[in-house]
N, C-alpha and C positions, 0 to 999 in steps of 0.2 A: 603479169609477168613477175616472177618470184624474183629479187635479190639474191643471188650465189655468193656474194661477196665475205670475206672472212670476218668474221670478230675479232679485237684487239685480245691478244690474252689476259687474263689479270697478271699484275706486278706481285709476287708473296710480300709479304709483310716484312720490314728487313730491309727490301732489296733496291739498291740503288743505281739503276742501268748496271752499263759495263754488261759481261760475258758470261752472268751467270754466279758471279762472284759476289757475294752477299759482304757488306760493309760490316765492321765490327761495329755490335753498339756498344756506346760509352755509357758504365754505369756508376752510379756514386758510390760511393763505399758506405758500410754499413755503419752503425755507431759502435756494432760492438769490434767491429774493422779497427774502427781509430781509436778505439779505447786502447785495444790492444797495440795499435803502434807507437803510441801517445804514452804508453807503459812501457815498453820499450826504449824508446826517447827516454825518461825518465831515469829508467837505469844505468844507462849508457851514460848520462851525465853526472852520473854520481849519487843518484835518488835525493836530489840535493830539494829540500820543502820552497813553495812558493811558486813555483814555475807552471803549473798544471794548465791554465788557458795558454801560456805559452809553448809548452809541450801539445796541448789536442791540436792548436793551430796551424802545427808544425805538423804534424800527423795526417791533417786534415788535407793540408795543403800537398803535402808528398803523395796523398791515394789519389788524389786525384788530377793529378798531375799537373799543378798550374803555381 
């Protein structure tokens, strides 16, 4: 006697229950991301020398949200 019974679908790649509604995924920022806001930062504060791990960290910390 054969089993009729259905198979489980697969889940896509992404997808985390819910209705079909795929999660956002969280990505790092790039280096040349924080370079670039890290330069930013820099200017905005008057391009003032010295500050540069304290600008990336600051940059770093702002892409990615934490």
């Amino acid at each position: 006697m054969k089993n009729h019974s259905k198979k489980p679908s697969k889940t896509p790649a992404g997808h985390v229950g819910g209705k079909g509604k795929e999660q956002p995924q969280h990505r790092d920022p790039t280096e040349d991301q924080i370079r670039a806001r890290a330069h930013e930062i820099y200017l905005k504060r008057g391009a003032g020398q010295g500050h540069d791990w304290d600008d990336w960290i600051a940059a770093e910390r702002e892409l990615r949200g934490s």
